[in-house]
C-alpha positions in Angstrom: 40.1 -17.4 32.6 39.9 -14.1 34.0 39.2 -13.8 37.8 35.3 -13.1 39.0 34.9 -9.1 39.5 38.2 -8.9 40.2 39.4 -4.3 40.2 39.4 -4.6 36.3 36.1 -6.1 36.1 34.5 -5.7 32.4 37.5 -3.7 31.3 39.0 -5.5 28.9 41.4 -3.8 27.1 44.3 -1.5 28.5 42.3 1.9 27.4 39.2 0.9 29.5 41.4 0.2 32.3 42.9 3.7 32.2 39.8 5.4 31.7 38.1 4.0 34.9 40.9 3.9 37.0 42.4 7.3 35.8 39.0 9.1 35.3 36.1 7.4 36.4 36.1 5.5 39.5 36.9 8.3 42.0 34.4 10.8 40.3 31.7 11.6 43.2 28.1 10.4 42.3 25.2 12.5 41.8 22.2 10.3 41.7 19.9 12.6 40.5 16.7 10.2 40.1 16.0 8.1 43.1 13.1 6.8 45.5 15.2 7.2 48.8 13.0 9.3 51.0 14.4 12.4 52.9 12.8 11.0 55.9 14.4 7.9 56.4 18.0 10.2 55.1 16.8 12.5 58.5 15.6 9.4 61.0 19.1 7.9 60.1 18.1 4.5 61.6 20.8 1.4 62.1 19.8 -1.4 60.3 19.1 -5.0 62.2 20.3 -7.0 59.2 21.3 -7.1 55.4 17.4 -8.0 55.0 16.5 -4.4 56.0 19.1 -3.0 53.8 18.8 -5.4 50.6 15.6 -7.1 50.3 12.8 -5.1 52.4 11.5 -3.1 49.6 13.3 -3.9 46.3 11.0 -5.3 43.6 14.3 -6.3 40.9 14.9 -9.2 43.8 11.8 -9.9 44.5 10.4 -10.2 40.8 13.7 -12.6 40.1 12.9 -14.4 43.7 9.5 -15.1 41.9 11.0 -16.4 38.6 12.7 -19.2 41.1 9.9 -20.1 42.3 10.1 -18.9 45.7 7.4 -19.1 48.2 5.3 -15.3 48.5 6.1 -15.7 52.3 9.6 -15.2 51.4 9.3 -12.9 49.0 7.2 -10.0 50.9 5.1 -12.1 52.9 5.6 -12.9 57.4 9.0 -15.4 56.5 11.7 -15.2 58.7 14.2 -11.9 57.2 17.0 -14.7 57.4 14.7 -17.5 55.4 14.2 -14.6 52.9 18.0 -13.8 53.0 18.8 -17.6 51.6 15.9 -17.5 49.3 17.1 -15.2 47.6 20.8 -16.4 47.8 19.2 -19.6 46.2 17.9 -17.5 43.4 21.3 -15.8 43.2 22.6 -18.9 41.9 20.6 -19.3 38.7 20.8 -15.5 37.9 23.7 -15.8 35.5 23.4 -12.6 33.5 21.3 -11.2 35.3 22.4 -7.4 36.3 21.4 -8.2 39.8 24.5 -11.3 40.5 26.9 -8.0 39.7 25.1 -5.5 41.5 24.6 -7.8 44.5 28.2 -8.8 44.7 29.5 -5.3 43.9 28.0 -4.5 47.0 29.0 -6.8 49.4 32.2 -6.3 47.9 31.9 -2.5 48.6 30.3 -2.2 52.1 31.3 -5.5 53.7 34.5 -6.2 51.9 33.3 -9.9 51.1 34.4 -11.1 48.0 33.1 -15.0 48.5 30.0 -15.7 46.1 26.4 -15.2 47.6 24.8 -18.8 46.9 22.9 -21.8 48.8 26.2 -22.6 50.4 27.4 -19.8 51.2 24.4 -17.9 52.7 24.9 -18.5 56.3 28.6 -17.5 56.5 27.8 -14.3 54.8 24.3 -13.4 56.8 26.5 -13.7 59.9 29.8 -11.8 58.5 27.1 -9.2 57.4 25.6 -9.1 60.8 28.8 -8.8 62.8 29.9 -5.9 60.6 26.1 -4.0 61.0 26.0 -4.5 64.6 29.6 -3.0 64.5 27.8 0.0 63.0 28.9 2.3 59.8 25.4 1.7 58.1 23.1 4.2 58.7 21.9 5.8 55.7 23.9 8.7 56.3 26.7 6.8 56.6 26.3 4.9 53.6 25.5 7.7 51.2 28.8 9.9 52.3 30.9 6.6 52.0 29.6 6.1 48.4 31.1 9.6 48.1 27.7 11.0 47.1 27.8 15.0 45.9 24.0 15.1 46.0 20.6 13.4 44.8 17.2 14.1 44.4 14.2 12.2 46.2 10.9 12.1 44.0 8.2 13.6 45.9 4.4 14.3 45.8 3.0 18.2 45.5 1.0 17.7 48.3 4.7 17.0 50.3 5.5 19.1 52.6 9.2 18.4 52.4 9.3 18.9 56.1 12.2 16.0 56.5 14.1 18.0 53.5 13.9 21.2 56.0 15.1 19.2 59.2 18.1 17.6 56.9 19.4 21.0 56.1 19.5 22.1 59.6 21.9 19.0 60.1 25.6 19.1 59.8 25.2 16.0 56.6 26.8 17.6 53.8 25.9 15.8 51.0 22.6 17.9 48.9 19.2 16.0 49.2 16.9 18.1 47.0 13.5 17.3 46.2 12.4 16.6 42.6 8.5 17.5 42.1 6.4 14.2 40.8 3.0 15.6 39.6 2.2 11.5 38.3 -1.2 12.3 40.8 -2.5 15.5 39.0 -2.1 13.4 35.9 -3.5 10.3 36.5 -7.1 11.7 37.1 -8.6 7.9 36.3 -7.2 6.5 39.6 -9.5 5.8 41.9 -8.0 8.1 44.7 -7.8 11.2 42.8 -11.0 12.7 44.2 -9.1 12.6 48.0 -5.7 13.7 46.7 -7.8 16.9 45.5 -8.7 17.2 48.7 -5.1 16.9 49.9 -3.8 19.6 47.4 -6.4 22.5 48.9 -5.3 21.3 52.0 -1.4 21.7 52.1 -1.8 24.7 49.2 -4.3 26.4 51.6 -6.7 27.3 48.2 -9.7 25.7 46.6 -9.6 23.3 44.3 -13.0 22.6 42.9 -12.0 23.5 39.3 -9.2 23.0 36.6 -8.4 26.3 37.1 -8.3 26.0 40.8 -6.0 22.8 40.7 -3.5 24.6 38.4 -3.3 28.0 40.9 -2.6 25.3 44.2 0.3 23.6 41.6 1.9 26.7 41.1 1.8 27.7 44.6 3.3 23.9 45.1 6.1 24.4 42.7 7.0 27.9 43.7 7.2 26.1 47.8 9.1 23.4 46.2 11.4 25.4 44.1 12.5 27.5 47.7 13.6 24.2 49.3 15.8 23.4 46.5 14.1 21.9 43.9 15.7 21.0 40.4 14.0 18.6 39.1 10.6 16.8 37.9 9.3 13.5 37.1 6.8 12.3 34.9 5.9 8.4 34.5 3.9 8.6 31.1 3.5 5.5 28.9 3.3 8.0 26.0 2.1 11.5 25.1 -0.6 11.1 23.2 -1.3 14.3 21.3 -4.7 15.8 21.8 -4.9 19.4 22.4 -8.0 20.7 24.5 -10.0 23.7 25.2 -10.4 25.4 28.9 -13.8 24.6 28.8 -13.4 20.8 28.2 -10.5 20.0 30.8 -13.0 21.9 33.5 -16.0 19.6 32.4 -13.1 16.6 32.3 -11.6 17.5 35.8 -15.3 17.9 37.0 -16.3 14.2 36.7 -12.8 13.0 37.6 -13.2 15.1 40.8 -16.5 13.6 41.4 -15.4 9.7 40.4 -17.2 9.6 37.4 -15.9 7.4 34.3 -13.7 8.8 31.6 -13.4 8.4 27.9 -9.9 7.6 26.1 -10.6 11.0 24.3 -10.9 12.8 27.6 -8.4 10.6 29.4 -6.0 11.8 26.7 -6.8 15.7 26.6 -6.7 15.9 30.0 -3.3 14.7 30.0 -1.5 16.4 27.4 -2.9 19.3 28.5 -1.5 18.9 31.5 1.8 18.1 31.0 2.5 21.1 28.6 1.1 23.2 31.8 3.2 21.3 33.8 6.4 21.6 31.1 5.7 25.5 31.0 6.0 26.4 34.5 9.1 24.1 34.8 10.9 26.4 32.4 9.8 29.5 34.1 11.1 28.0 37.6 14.3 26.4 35.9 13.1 22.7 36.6 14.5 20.0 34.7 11.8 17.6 33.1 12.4 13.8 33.0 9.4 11.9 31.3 10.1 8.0 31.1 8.3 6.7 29.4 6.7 3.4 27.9 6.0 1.3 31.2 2.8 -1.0 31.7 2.2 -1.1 35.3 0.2 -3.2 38.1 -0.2 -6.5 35.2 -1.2 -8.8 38.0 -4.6 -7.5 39.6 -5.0 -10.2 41.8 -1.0 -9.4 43.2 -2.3 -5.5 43.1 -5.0 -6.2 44.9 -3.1 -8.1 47.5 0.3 -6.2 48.3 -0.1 -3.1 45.9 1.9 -1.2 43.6 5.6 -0.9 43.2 6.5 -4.6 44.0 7.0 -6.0 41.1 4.1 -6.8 38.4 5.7 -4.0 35.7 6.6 -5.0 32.5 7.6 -3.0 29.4 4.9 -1.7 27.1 5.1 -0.5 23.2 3.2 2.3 22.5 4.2 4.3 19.5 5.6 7.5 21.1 7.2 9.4 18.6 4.0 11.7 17.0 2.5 12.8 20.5 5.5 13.4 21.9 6.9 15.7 18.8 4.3 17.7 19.2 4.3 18.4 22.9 7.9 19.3 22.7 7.2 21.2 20.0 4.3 23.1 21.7 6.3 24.0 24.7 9.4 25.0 21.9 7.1 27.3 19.8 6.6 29.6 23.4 10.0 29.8 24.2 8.3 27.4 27.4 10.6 23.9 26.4 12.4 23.2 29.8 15.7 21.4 29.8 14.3 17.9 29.3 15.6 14.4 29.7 13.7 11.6 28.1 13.7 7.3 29.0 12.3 4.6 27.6 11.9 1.4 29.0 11.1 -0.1 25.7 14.8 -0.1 24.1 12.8 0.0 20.0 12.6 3.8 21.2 15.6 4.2 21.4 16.5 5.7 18.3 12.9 7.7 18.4 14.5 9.4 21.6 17.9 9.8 20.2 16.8 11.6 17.1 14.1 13.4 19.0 16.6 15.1 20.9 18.6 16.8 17.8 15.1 18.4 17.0 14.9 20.8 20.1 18.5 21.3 20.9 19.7 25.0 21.9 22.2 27.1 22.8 21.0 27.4 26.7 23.2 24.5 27.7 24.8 21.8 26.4 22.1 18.6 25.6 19.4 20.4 26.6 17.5 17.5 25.9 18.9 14.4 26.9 18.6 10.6 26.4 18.1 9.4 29.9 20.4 6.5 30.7 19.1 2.7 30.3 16.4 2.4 32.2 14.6 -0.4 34.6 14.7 -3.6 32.6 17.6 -1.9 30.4 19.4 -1.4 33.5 21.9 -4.0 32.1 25.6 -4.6 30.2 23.8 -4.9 27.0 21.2 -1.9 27.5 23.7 0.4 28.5 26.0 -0.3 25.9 23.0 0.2 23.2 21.7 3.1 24.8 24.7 4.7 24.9 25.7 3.7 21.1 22.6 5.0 20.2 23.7 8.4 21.9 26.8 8.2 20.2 25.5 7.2 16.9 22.8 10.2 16.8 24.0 13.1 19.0 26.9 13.8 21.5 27.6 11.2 23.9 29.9 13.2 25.6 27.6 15.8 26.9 25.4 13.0 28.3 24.3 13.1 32.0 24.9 9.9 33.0 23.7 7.1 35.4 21.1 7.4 38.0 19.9 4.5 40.2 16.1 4.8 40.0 16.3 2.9 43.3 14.8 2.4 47.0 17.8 0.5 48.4 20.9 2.4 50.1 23.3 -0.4 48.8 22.2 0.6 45.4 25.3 3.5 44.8 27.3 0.9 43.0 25.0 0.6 39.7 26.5 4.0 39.2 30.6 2.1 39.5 28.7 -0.6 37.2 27.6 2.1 34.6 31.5 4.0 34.5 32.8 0.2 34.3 30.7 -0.4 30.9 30.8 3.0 29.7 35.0 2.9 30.2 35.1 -0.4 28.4 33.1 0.7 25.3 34.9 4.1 25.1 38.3 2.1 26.0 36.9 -0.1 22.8 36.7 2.4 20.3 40.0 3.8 21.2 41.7 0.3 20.3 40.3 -0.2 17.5 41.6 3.3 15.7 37.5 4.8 16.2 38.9 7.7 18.6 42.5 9.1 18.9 43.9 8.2 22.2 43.8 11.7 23.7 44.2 11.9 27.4 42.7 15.4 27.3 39.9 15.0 25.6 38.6 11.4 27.4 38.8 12.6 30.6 36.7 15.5 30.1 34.6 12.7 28.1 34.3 10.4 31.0 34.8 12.7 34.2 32.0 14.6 32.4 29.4 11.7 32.2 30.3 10.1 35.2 29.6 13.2 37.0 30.4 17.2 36.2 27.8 16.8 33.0 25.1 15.8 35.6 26.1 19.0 38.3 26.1 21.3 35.7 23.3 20.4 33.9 20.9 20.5 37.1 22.8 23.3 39.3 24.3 25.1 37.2 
């Protein structure tokens, strides 16, 4: 019986082993998708407990805390952060195989050098060891980010941001990158109910009208070109699919007229407006060298009456199954046929797309860098052993795995650096896998620049160059 998360932890054969060790694990991280904000990076505040660093805002725990049938109370509700702490230690303990028993030890194994099991029993000792070494200091969020040996990572951020806190963080002496990545999700989703005032916050911060389709476009470009001289690499969209419906001028300005005034839309306009849009959107990306992430294939907000009660983002998304591959051929290919195809990396949460993204890629490939498109890394709910491992055997099976960007923690926790550790583990143990069976020659040359190259340099070159 091998020992729990011991150093060779899911390496289990001698050529995994040397490829994490040799190659991977000291490889710095560039988390290039994340929902850390620049502001709390700048304000740098100590924590009180590991309830402010693990469980204040991170829906995986809560959603599992729910499944255990924990109280609301303790979950985001007024509970006491220590209750909280030991409800979710008690859900700890029947979350065998879930990705969050690894992550969750990995990092109290990391930060607070505490290798005892997280359970019922054990909650107490380890709420106080964690609060002794807190209060000792060392967790800032600086401090946590440049002891995860971070190189750099991108926030996601509105266009009506004024990146103010990205400014102030470059006028400090922290050395690791924190670049915004422009997330447009607002301009798209015209049927929200708040779209009307975030129209209103776009003329504001642009300084232009926007009363018109045209208008809106003019204050995004202005947006980009502000966000693009405060370091800007990157974009997100969160699409559940492209749906391909090409539009004239004339019906996106009647379209962004009755959103702009909270009228009701149609599917038809819903669905021009968008893909409209996002070819705008992809276009000016490639003039301004952004790279384009989509993800794609996520049903959001399921639970009105939770919606309603504590909003979005906490955790009431589930995975949807649209059929993506038609609308979203055709938008690539739009943006290809104008020279306008940005460097592009696609997710899905829905793991049947898989091999929809991983042929999709082969169709738009180019000489301008290596994997210009890319298959984003398992994402969300495939955020585990056994959707890495297929997302990255679908890589391998249909393009090049070894010009793959790699991991990125899509996350709002600090503590969260370690899913990258998790990701080199698996990825180590399935290339280690192939070498021992006779699948790849056991060239020292060539699998580090393999795995050094995923577990970071692919990722650095591929957004800065």
């Amino acid at each position: 019986m091998k020992k729990f998360m011991d150093k060779d932890f899911l390496l289990d054969t001698e050529a995994a082993k040397m490829l994490f060790h040799s190659f991977a694990e000291a490889e710095p991280i560039f988390d290039w998708h994340c929902h850390l904000t620049a502001k709390e990076i700048y304000e740098n505040k100590q924590p009180d407990n590991i309830y402010d660093l693990w469980l204040s805002g991170d829906h995986y725990k809560w959603r599992a805390m729910r499944s255990a049938g924990i109280d609301e109370k303790y979950i985001t509700g007024d509970g006491d952060p220590k209750e909280k702490f030991i409800s979710f230690a008690k859900t700890l303990t029947l979350a065998i195989g879930n990705p969050l028993f690894h992550w969750s030890h990995l990092e109290l194994q990391r930060y607070f050098g505490i290798d005892t099991v997280l359970n019922e029993d054990t909650a107490e000792e380890i709420w106080n060891e964690t609060k002794r070494k807190i209060d000792e200091g060392g967790f800032t969020p600086r401090e946590i980010i440049k002891k995860s040996n971070v190189f750099a990572l991108c926030t996601t951020d509105d266009p009506c941001d004024d990146l103010l806190y990205h400014q102030k963080l470059r006028e400090t002496d922290f050395s690791v990158k924190v670049l915004p990545a422009f997330r447009p999700d607002k301009a798209i989703n015209i049927e929200t109910h708040d779209f009307p005032s975030w129209i209103s916050a776009l003329s504001s911060v642009s300084g232009l009208s926007v009363s018109t389709y045209t208008e809106m476009k003019a204050a995004l470009i202005q947006r980009m070109d502000f966000f693009k001289e405060n370091g800007c690499a990157a974009s997100d969209q969160a699409v559940a699919s492209v749906v391909y419906a090409p539009a004239t001028e004339a019906e996106l300005e009647e379209i962004f007229k009755k959103a702009a005034s909270g009228q009701p839309l149609t599917k038809d306009e819903l669905d021009k407006y968008k893909y409209e849009t996002l070819c705008f959107f992809g276009r000016e990306y490639a003039k301004r060298g952004f790279v384009m992430e989509l993800h794609l294939g996520a049903m959001r907000n399921n639970s009105t009456r939770m919606f309603k009660s504590i909003g979005p983002d906490t955790g009431f998304d589930s995975v949807d199954d649209p059929q993506i591959a038609f609308g979203l051929s055709r938008f690539l290919d739009e943006l290809d046929k104008d020279g306008l195809l940005p460097k592009t990396v696609l997710f899905c949460l829905n793991p049947k797309d898989n091999y929809v993204l991983g042929t999709m890629l082969g169709n738009f490939q180019s000489s301008e860098a290596v994997g210009k498109l890319q298959f984003g890394s398992a994402w969300w709910f495939n955020d585990n052993i056994d959707g890495m491992r297929t997302q990255m055997k679908s890589l391998a099976n249909l393009g090049v795995l070894g010009g793959f960007v790699g991991m990125v923690t899509d996350s709002r926790s600090f503590l969260s650096y370690p899913r990258h550790e998790y990701f080199r583990r698996i990825l180590c143990a399935l290339v280690g896998s192939w070498v021992e069976s006779g699948l790849y020659p056991y060239d020292e040359k060539a699998l580090e620049k393999i795995i050094r190259g995923i577990s970071f340099e692919n990722a650095k070159r591929y957004l800065l160059g």
